[in-house]
N, C-alpha and C positions, 0 to 999 in steps of 0.2 A: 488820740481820739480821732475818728472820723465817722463823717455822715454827711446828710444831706446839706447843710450850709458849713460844713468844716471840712476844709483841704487836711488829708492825711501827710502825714509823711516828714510833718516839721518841726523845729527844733526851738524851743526858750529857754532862757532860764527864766523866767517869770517864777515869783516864788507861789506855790501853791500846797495846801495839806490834804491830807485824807478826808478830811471836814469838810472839804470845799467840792468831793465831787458830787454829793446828794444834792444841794441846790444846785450846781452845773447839769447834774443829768434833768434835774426838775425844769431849767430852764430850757435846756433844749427841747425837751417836749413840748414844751406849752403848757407846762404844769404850774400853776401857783406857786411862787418862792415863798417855803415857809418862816415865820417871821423870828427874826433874831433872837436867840434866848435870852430873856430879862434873868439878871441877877438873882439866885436862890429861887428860882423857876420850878411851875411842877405843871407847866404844859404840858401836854402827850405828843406832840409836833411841832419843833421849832429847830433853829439849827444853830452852832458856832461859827458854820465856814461862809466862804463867798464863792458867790459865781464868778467862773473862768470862764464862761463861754462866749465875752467880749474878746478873749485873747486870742480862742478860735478863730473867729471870727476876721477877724481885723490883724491885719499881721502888720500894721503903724503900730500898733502896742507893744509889738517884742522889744524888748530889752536891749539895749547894746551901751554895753556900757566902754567901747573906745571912743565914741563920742559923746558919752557923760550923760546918756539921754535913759530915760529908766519907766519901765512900761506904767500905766494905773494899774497896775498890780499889788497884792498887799504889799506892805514894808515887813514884815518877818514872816515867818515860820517858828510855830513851836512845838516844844515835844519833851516830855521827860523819862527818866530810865532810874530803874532801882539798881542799889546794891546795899548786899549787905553788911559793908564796914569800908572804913579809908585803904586798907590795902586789901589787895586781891587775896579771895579764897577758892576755896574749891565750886562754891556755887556763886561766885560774884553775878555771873553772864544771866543768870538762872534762881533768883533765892526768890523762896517761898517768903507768900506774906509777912509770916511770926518773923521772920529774919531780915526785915528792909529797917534799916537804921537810916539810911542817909538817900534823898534824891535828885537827880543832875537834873537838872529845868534848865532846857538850851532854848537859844534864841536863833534863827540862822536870817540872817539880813542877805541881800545880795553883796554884800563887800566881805560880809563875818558870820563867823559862827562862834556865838561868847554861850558858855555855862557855865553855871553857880552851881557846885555839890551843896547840899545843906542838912544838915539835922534833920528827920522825919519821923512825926508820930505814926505808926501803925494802924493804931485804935482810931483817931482822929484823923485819919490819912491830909494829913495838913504838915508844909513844910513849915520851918522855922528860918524864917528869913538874916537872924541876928547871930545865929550858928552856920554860918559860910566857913565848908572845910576845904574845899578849893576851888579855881575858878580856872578856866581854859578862854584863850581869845582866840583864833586862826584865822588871817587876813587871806584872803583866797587871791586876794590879786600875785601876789608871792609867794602864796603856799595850797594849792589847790586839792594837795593830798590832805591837809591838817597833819603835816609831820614836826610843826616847831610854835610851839603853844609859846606867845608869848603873852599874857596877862599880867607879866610879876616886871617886864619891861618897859624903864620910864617913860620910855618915848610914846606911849600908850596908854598912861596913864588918865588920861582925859578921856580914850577911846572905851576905856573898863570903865569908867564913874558911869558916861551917858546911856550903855549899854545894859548895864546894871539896874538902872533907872527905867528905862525901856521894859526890861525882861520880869521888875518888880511889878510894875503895871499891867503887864499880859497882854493878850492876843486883841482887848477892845481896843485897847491905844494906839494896836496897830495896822487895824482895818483904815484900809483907802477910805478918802473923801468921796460918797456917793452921790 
């Protein structure tokens, strides 16, 4: 992004979602930040994400994580993806509603990106948390493509429990301290 108080041209990894640019564009305006959606909400205007336009802004917020230091930026990113059964079919990439049995709810941290596959109702489009058909960790400091999922590796076992825990809880738990 660029404009009149934000220098184009620069680079984060600040983790940030698609939810987050409507109150970022509303900030930069001068528009009213619409207020947080309360739980089981039927307000006509309110939002999930947070504003970035401190990170514009201020380039002491970007990220660097060689010297351990990590922006006010959120703590995750989330996002989930359908398919329609444990192994691949012809419309895995692609399956129609009637055909989503199972959905991946990823978490991406600035260190990982951990996903739970899990059971899903259609009708109630609600996962089932206690049917985990499998789960992906990829540590970015040593794998930045995601080419060696290790979640089923003991030496990670503590990094799957907290992560899981994390990802159970959703995107409130992991909004920055404002």
């Amino acid at each position: 992004m660029k404009g009149e108080s934000v220098e184009g041209g620069l680079e984060t990894d600040v983790l940030v979602e698609l939810v987050d640019v409507f109150p970022t564009l509303c900030e930069l305006a001068g528009v009213p930040l619409p207020e947080l959606c309360p739980r089981g909400t039927s307000l006509q205007l309110c939002t999930e994400g947070e504003s970035f336009a401190p990170v514009l802004r201020d380039l002491s917020v970007l990220r660097d994580l060689s010297e351990g230091r990590v922006a006010e930026g959120k703590r995750a990113a989330f996002s989930q993806y359908p398919r329609p059964s444990d192994f691949p079919t012809r419309n895995s990439d692609k399956p129609r509603l009637e055909e989503i049995t199972i959905m991946g709810y990823t978490m991406r941290t600035p260190l990982y990106r951990y996903t739970e596959w899990i059971g899903f109702d259609r009708y109630t489009f609600s996962g089932n948390w206690s049917d985990v058909r499998a789960k992906e960790l990829y540590v970015h400091a040593t794998d930045a493509r995601e080419d060696y999922n290790v979640a089923c590796d003991a030496a990670y076992s503590n990094t799957v429990r907290k992560l899981s825990w994390k990802l159970h809880n959703g995107w409130r738990s992991a909004r920055r301290k404002l």
